[in-house]
Biopython code that builds the backbone (N, CA, C, O; Angstrom):
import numpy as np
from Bio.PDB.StructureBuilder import StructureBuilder

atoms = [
    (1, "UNK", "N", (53.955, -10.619, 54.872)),
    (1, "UNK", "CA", (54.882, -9.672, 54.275)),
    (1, "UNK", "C", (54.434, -8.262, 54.621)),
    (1, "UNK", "O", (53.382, -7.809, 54.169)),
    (2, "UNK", "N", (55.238, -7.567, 55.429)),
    (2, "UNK", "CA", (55.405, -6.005, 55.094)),
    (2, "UNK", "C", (55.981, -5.185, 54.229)),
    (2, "UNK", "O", (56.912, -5.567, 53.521)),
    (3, "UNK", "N", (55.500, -3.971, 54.185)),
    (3, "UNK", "CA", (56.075, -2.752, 52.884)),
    (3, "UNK", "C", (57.427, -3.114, 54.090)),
    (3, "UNK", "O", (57.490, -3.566, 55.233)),
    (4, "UNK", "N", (58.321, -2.646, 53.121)),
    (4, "UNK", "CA", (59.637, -1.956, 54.070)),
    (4, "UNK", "C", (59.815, -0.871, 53.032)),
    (4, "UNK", "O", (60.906, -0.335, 53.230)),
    (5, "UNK", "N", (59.392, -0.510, 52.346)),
    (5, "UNK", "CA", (59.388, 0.949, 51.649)),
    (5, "UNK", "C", (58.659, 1.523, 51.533)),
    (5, "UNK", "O", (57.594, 0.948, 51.758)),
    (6, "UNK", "N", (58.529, 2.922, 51.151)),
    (6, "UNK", "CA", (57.212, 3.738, 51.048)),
    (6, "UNK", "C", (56.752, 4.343, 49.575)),
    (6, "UNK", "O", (57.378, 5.329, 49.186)),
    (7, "UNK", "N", (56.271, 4.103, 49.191)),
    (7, "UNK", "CA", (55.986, 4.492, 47.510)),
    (7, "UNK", "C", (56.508, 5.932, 47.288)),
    (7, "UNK", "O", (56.673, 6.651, 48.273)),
    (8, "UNK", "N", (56.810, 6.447, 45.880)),
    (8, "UNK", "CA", (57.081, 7.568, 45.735)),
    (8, "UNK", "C", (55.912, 8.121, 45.335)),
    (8, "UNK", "O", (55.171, 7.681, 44.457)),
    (9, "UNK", "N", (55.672, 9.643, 46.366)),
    (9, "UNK", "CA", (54.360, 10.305, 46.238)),
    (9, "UNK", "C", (54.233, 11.647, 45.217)),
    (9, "UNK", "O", (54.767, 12.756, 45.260)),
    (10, "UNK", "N", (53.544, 11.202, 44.543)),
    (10, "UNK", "CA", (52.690, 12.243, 43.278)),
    (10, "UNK", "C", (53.056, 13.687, 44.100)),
    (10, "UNK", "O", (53.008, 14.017, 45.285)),
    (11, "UNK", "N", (53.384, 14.263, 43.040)),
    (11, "UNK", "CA", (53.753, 16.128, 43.321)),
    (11, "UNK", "C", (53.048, 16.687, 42.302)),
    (11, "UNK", "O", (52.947, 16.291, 41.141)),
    (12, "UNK", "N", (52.408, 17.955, 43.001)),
    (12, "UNK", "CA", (50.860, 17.973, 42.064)),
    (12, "UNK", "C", (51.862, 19.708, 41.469)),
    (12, "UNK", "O", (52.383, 20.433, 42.316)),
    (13, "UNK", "N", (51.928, 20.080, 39.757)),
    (13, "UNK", "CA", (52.642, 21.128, 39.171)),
    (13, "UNK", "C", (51.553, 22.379, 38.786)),
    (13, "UNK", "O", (50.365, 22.265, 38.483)),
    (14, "UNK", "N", (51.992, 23.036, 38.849)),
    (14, "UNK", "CA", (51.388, 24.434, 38.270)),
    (14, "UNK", "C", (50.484, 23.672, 36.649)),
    (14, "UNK", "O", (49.328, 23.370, 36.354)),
    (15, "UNK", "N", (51.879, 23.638, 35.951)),
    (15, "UNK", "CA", (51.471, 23.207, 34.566)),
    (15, "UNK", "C", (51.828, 21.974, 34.264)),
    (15, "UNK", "O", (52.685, 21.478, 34.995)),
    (16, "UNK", "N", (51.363, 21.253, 33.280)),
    (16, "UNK", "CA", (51.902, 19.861, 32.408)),
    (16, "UNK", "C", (52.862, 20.439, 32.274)),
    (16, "UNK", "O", (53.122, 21.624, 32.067)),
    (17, "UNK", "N", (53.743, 19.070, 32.467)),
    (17, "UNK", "CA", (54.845, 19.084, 31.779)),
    (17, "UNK", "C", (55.385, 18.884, 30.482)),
    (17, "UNK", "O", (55.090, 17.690, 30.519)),
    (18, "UNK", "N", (55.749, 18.966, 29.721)),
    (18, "UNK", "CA", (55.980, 19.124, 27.922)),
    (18, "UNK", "C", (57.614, 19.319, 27.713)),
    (18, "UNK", "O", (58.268, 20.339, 27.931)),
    (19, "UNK", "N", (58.017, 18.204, 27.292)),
    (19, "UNK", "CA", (59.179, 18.063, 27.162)),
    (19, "UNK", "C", (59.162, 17.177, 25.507)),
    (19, "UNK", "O", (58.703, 16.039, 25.411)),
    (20, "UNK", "N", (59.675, 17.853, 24.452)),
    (20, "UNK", "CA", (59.792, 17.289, 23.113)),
    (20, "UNK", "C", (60.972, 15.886, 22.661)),
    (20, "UNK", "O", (61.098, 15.212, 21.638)),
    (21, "UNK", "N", (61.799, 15.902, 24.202)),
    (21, "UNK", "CA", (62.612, 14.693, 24.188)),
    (21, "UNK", "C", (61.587, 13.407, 25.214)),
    (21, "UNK", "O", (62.082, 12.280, 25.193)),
    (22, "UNK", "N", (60.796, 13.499, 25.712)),
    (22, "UNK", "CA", (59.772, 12.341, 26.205)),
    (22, "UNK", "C", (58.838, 12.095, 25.443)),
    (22, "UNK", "O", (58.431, 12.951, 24.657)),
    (23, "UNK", "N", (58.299, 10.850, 25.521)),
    (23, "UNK", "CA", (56.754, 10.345, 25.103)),
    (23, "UNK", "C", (55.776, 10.075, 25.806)),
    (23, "UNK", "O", (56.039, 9.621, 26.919)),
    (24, "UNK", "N", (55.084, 10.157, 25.629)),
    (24, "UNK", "CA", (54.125, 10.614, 26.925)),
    (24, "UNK", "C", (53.048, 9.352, 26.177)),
    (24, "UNK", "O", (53.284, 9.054, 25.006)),
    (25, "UNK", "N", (51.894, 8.657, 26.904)),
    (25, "UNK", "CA", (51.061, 7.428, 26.628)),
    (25, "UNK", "C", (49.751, 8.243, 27.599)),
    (25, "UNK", "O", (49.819, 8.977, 28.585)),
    (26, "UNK", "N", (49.005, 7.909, 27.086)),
    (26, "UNK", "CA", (47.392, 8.025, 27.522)),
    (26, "UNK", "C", (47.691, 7.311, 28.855)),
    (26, "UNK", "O", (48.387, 6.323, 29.092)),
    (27, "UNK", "N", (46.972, 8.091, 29.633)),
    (27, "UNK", "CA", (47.197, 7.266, 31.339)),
    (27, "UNK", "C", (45.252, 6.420, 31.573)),
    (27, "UNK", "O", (44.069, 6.761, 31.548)),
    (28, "UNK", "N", (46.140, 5.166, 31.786)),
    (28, "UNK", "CA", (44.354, 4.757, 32.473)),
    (28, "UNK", "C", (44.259, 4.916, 33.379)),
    (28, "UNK", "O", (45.168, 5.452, 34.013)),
    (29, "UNK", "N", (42.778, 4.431, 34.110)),
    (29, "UNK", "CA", (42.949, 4.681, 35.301)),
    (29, "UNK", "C", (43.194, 3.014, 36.122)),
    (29, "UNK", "O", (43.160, 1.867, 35.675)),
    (30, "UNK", "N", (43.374, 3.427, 37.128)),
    (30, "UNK", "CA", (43.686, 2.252, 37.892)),
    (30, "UNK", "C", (43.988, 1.929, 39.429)),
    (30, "UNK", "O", (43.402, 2.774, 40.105)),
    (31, "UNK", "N", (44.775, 0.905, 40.337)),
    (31, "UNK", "CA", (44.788, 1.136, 41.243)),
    (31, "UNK", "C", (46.362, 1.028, 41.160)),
    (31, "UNK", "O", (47.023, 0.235, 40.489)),
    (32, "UNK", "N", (46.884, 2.230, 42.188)),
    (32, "UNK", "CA", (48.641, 1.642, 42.732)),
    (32, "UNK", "C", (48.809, 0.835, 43.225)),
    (32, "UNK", "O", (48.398, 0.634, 44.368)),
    (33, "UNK", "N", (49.550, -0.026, 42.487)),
    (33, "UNK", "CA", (49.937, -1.227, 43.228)),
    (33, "UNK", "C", (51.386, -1.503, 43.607)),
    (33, "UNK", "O", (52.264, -1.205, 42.797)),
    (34, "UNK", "N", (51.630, -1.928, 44.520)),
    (34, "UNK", "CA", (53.359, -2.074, 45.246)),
    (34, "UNK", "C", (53.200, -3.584, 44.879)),
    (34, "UNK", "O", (52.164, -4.066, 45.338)),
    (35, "UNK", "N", (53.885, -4.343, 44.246)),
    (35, "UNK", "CA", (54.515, -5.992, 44.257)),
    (35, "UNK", "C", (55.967, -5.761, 45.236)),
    (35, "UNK", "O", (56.997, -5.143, 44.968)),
    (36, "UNK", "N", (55.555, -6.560, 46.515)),
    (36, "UNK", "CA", (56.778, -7.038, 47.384)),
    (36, "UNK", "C", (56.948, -8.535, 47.136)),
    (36, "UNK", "O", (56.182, -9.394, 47.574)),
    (37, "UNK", "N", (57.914, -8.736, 46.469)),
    (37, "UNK", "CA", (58.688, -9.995, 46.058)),
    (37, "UNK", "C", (59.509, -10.351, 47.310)),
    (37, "UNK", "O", (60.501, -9.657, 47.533)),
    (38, "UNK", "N", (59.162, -11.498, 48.270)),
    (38, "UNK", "CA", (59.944, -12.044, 49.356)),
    (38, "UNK", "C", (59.930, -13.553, 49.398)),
    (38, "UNK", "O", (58.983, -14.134, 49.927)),
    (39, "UNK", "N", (61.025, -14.266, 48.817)),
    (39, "UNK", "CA", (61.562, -15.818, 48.908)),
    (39, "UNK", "C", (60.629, -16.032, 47.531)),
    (39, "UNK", "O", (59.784, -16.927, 47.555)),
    (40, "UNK", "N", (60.747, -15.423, 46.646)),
    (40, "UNK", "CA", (59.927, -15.836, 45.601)),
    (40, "UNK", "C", (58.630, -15.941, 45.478)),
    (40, "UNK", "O", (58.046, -16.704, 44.709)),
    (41, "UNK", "N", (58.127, -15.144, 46.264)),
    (41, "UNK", "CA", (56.595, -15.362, 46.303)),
    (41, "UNK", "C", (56.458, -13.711, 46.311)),
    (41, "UNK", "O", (57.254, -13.042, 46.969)),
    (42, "UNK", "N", (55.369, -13.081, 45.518)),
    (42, "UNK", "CA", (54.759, -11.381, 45.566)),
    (42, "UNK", "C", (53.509, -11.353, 46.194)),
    (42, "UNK", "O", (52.731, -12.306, 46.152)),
    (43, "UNK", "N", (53.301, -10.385, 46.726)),
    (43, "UNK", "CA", (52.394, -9.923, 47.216)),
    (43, "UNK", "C", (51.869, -8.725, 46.585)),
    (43, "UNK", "O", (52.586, -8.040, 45.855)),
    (44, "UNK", "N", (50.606, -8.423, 46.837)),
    (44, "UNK", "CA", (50.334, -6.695, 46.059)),
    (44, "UNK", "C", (49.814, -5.808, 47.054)),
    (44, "UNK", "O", (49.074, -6.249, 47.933)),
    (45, "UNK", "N", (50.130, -4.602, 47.000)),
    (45, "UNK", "CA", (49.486, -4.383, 48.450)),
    (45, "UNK", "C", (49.255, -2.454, 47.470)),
    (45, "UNK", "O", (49.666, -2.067, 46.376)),
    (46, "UNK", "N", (48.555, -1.857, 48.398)),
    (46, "UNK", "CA", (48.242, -0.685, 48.135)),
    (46, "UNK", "C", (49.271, 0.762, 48.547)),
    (46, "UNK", "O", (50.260, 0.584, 49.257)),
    (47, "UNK", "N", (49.005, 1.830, 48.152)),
    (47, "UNK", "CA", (49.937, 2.801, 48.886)),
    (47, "UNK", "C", (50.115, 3.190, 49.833)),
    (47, "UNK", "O", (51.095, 3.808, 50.249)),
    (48, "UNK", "N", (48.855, 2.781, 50.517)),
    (48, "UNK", "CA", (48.676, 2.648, 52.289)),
    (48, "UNK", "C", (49.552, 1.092, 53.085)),
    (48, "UNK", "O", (49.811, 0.880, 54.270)),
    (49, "UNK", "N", (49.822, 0.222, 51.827)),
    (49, "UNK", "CA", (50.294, -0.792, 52.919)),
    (49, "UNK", "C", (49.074, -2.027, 53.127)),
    (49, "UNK", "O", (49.130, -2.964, 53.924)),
    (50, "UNK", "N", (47.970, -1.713, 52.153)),
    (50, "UNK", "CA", (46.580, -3.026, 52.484)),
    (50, "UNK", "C", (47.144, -3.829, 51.604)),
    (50, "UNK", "O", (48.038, -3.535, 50.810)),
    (51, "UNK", "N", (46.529, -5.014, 51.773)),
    (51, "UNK", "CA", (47.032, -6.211, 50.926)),
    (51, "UNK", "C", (45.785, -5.954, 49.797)),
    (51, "UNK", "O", (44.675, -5.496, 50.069)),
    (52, "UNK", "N", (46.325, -6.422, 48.306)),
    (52, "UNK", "CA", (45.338, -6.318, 47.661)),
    (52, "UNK", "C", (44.636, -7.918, 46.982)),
    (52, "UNK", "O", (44.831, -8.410, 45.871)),
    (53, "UNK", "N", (43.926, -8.351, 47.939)),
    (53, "UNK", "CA", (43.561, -9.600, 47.626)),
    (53, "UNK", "C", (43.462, -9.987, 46.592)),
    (53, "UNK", "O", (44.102, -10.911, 46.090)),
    (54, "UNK", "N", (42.406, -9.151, 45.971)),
    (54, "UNK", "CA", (41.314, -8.714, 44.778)),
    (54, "UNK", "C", (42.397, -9.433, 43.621)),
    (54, "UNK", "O", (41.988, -10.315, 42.865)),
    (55, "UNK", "N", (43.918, -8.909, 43.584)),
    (55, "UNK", "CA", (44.306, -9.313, 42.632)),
    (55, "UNK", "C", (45.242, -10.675, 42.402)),
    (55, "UNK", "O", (46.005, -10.876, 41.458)),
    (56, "UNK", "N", (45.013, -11.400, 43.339)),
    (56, "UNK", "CA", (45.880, -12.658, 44.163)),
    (56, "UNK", "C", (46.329, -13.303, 42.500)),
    (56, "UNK", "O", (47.413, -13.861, 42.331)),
    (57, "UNK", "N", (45.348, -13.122, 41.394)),
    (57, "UNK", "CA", (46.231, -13.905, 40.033)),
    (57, "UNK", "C", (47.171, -13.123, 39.611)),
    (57, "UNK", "O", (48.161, -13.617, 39.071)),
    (58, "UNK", "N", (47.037, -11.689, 39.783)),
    (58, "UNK", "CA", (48.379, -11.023, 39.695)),
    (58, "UNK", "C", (49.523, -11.569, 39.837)),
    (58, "UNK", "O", (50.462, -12.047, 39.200)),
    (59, "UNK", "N", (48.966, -11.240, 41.407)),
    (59, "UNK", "CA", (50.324, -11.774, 42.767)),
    (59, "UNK", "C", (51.225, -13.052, 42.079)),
    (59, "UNK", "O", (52.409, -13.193, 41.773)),
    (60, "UNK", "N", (50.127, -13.814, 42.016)),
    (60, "UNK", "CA", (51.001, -15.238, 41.062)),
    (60, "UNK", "C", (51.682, -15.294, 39.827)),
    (60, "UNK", "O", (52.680, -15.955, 39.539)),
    (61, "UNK", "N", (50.927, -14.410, 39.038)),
    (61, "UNK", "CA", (51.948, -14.334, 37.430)),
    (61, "UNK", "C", (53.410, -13.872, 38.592)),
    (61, "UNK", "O", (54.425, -14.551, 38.746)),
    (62, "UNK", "N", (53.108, -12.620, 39.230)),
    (62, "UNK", "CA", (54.286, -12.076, 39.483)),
    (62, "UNK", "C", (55.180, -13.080, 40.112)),
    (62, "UNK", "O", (56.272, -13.059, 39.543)),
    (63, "UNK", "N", (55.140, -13.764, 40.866)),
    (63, "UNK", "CA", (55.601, -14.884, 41.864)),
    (63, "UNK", "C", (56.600, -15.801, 40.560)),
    (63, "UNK", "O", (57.689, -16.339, 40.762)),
    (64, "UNK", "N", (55.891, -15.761, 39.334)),
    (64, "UNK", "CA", (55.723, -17.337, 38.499)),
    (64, "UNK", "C", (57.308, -16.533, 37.373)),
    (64, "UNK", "O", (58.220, -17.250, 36.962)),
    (65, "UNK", "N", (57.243, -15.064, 37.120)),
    (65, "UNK", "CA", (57.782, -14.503, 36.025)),
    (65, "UNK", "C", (59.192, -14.214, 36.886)),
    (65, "UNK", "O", (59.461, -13.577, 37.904)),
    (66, "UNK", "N", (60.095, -15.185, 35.738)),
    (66, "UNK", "CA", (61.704, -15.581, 35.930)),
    (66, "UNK", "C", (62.279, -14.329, 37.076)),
    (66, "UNK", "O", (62.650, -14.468, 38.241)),
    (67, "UNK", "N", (62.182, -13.130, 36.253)),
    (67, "UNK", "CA", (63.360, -12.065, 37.018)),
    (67, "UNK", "C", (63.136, -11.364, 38.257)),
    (67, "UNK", "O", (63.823, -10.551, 38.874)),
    (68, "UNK", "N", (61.606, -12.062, 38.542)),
    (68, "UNK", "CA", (61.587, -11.405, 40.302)),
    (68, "UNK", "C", (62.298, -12.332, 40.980)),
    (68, "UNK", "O", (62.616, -11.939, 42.103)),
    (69, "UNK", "N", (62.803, -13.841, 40.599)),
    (69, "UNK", "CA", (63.775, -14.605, 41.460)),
    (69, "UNK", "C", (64.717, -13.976, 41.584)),
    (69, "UNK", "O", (65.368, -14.391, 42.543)),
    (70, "UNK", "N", (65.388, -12.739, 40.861)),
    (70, "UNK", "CA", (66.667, -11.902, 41.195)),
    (70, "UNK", "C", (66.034, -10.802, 42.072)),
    (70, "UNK", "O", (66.889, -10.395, 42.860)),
    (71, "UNK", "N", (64.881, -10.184, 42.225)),
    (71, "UNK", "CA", (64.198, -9.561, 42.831)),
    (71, "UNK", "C", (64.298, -9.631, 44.530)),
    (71, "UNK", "O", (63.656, -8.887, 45.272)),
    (72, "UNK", "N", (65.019, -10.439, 44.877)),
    (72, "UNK", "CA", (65.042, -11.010, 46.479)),
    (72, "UNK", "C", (64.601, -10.089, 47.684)),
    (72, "UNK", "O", (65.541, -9.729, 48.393)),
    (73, "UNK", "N", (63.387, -9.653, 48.036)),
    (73, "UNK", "CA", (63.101, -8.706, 48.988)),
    (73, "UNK", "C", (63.076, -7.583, 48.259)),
    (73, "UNK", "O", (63.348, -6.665, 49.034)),
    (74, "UNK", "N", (62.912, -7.209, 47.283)),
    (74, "UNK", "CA", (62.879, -5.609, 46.953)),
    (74, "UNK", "C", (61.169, -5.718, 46.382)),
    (74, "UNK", "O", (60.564, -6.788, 46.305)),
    (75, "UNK", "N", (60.853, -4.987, 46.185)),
    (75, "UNK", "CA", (59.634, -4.698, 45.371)),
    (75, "UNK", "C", (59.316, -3.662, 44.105)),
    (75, "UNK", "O", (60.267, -2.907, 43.903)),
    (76, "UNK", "N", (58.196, -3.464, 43.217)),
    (76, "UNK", "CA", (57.964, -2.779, 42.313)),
    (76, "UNK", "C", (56.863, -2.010, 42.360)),
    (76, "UNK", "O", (55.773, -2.542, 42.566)),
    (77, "UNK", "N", (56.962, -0.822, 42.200)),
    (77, "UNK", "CA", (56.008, -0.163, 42.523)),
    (77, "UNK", "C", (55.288, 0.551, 40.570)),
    (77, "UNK", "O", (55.934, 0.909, 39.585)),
    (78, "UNK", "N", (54.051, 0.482, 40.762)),
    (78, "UNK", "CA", (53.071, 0.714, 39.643)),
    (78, "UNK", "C", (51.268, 0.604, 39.589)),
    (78, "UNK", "O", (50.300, 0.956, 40.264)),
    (79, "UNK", "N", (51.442, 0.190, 38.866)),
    (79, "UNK", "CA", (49.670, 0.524, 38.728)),
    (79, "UNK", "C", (48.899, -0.736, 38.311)),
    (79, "UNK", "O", (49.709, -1.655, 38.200)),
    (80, "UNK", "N", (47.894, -1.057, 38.092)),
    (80, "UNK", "CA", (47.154, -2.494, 37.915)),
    (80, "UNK", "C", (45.727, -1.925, 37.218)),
    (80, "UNK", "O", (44.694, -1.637, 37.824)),
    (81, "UNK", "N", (45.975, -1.849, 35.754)),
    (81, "UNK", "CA", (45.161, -1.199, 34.468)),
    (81, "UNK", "C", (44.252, -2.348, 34.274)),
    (81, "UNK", "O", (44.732, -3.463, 34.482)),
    (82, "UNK", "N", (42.649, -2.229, 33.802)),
    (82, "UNK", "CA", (42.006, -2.978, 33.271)),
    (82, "UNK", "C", (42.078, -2.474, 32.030)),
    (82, "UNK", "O", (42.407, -1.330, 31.715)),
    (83, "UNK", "N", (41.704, -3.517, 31.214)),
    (83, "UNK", "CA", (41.754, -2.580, 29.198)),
    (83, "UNK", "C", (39.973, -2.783, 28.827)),
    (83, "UNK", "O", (39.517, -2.386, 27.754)),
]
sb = StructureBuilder()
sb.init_structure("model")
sb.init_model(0)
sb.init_chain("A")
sb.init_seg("    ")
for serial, (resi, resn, name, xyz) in enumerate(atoms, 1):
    if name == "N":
        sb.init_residue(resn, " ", resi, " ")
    sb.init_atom(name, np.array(xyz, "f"), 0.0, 1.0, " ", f" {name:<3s}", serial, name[0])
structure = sb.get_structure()
């Protein structure tokens, strides 16, 4: 599996942003992760496009959870938090 998309890239602001109609959550840290969902099977790969082995039980919940079967070739782009 290849990306066929390119992640959306971080734009670095003067100031925080502060908006009293959002909620804002403590950010962890973590790695970006892209899930490319192709024939029902995900992959995880990085923002460069590496495969991310490391998390292959990921890959499988993702593969295993109902609504990436509507997912057909598209992917999700996010992050992969330890607690």
């Amino acid at each position: 599996m290849r990306l066929q998309f390119q992640p959306m890239p971080l734009l670095k602001r003067a100031a925080p942003f502060d908006d009293p109609e959002w909620i804002y959550e403590l950010k962890m840290d973590g790695f970006r992760a892209l899930a490319v969902i192709e024939h029902g099977r995900a992959q995880l790969h990085s923002r460069n496009g590496n495969p991310f082995a490391s998390f292959s039980a990921l890959a499988e919940s993702i593969s295993e959870w109902r609504s990436a079967q509507r997912m057909w070739q598209h992917g999700v782009d996010g992050a992969a938090t330890l607690q």
